[in-house]
Backbone as CSV, one residue per row, in Angstrom:
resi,resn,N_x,N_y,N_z,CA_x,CA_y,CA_z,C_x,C_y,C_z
1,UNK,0.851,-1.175,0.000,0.000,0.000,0.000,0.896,1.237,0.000
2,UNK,0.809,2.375,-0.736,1.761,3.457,-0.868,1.243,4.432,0.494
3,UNK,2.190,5.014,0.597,1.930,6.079,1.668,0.716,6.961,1.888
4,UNK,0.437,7.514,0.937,-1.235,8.295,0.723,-2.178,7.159,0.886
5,UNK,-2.128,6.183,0.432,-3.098,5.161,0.438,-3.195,4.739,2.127
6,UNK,-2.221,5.286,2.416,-2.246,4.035,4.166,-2.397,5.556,4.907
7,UNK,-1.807,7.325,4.385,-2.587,8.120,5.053,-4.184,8.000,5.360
8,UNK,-4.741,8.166,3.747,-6.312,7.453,3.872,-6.932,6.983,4.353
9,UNK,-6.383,5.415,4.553,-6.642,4.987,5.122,-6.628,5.085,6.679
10,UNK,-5.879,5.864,6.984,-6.076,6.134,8.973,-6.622,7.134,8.704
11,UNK,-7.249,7.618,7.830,-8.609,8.752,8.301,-7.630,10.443,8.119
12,UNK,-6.118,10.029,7.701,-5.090,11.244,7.256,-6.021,12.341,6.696
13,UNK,-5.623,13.586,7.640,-6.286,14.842,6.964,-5.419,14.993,5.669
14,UNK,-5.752,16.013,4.650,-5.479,16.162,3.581,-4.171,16.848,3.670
15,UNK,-3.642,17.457,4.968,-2.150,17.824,4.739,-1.240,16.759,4.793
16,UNK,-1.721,15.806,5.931,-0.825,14.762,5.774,-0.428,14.096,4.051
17,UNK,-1.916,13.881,3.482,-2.008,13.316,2.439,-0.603,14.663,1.211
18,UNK,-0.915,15.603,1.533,-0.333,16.744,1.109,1.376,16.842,0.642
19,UNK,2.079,16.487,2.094,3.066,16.792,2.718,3.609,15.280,2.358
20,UNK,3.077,14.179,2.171,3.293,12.851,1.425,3.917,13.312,-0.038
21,UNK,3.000,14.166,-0.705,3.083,13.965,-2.157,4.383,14.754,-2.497
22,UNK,4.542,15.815,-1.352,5.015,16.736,-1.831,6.850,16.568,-1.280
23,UNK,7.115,15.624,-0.615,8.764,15.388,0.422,9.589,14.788,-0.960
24,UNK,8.554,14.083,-1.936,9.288,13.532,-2.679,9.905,14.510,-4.004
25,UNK,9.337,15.328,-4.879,9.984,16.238,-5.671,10.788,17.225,-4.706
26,UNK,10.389,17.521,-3.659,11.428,18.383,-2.694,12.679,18.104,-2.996
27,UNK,12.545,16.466,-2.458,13.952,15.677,-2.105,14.762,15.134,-3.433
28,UNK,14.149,15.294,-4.709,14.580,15.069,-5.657,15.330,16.563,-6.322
29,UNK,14.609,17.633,-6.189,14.959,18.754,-6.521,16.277,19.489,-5.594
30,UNK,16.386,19.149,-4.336,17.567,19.288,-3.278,18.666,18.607,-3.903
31,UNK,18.330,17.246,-4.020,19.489,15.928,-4.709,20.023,16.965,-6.269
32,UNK,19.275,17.035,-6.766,19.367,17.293,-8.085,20.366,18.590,-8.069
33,UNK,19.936,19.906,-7.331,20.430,21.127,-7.265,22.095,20.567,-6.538
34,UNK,21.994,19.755,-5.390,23.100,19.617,-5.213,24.377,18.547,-6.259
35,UNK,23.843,17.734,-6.817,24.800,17.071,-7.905,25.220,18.170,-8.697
36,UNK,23.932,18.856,-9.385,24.553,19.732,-10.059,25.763,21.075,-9.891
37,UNK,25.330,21.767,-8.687,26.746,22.343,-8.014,27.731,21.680,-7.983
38,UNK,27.864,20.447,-7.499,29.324,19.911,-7.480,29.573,19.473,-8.883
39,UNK,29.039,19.153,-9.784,29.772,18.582,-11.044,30.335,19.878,-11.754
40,UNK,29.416,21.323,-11.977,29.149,22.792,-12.125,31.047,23.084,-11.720
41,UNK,30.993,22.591,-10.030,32.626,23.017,-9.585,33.346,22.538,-9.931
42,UNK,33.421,20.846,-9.896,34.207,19.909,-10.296,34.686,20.484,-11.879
43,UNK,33.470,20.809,-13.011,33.814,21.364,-14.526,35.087,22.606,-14.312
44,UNK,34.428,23.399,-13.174,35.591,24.550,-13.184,36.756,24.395,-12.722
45,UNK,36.699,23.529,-11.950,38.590,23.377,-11.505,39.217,22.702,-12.118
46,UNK,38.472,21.579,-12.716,39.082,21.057,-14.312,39.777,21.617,-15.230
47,UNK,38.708,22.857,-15.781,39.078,23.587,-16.908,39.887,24.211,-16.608
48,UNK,39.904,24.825,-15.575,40.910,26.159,-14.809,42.385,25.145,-14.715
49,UNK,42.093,23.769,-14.089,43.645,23.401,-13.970,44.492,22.695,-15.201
50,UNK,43.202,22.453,-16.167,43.806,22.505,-18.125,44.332,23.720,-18.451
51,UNK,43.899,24.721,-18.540,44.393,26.025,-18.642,45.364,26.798,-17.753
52,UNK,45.552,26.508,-16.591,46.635,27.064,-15.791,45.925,28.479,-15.132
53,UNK,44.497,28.622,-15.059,43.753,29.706,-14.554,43.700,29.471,-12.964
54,UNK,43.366,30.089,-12.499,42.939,30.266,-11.197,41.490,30.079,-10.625
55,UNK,41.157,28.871,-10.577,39.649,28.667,-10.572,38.987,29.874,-9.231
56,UNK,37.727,30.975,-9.937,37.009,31.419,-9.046,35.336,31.045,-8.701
57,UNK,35.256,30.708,-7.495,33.990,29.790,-7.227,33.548,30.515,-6.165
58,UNK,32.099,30.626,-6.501,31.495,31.262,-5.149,30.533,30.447,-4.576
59,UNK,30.848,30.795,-3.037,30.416,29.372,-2.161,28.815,29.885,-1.926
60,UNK,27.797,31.146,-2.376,27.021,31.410,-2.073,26.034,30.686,-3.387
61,UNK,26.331,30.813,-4.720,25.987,29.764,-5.673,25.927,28.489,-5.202
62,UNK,26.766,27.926,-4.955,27.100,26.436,-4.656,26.091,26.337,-3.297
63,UNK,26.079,26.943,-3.026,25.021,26.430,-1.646,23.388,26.828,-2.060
64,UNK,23.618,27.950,-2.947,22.036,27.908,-3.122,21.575,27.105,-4.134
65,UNK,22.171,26.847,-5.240,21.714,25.796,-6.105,20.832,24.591,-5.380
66,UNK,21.305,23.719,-4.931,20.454,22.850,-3.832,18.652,23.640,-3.376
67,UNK,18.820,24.458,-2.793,17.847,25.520,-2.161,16.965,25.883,-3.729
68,UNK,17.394,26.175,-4.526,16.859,26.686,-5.605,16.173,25.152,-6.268
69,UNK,16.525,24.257,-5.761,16.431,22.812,-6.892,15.388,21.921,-5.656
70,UNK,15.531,22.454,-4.925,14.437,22.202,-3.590,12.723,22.760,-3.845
71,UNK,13.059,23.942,-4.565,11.907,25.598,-4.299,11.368,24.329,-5.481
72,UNK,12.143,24.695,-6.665,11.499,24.250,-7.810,10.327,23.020,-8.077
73,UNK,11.432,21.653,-7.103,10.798,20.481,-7.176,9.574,20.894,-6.105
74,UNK,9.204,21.345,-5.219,8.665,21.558,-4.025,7.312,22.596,-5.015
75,UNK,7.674,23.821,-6.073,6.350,24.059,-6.627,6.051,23.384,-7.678
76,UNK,6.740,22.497,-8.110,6.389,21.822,-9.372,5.357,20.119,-8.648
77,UNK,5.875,20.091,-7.652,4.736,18.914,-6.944,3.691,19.422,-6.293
78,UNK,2.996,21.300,-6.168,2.319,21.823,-5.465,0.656,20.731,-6.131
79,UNK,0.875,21.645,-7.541,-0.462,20.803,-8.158,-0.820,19.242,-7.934
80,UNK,0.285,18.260,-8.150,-0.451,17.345,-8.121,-0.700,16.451,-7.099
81,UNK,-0.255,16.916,-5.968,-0.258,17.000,-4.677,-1.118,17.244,-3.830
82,UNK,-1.558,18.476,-4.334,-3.810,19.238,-4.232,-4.223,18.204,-4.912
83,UNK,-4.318,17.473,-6.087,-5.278,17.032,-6.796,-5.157,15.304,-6.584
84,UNK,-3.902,15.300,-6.194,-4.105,13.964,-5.707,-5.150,13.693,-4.237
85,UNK,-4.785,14.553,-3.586,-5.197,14.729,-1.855,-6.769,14.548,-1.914
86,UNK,-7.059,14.999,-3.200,-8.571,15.391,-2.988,-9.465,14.256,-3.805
87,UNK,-8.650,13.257,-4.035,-9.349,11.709,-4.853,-8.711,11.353,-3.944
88,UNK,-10.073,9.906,-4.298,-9.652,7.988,-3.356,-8.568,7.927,-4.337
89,UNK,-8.405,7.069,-3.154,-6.451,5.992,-3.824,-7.059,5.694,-5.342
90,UNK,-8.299,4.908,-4.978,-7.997,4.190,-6.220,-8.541,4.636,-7.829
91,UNK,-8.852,6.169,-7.112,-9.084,6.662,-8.651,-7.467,7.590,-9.043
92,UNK,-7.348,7.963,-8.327,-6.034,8.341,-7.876,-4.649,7.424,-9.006
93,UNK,-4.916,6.035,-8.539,-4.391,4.987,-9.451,-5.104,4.984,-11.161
94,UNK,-6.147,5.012,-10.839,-6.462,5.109,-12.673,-6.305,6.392,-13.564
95,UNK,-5.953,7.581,-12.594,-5.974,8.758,-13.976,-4.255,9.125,-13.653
């Protein structure tokens, strides 16, 4: 039984059901923002130490990327998150 389905089932108010739908693009969009900063740095000290440059990196980018890849996944699961909350599981499963 998936998580919303077993909120439901204990009678879960609709934030619970909510806050289910929604931990998972969060946590994908955090993951995501953060791979991407480090590969982003990893590219620049590469190139910089092919070239003999002086790699410049700012640690306020690199930390918000994550935060920014968090926001994103976090409004991009707002919708279906409402619209799941507000159907049974099992129509939920058919559309």
């Amino acid at each position: 039984m998936a998580p919303a389905d077993q909120a439901k089932a204990r009678k879960g108010v609709q934030g619970d059901v909510n806050g289910l739908f929604l931990v998972e693009p969060t946590t994908i969009g955090l993951l995501g923002g953060g791979v991407g900063a480090a590969l982003g740095m990893a590219v620049v000290v590469a190139v910089s130490g092919i070239r003999q440059w002086t790699p410049v990196l700012d640690v306020r980018l690199a930390l918000g990327a994550p935060v920014a890849g968090a926001l994103v996944g976090l409004l991009a699961g707002l919708h279906p998150s409402l619209r799941a909350s507000r159907m049974e599981p099992v129509d939920a499963l058919h559309s």
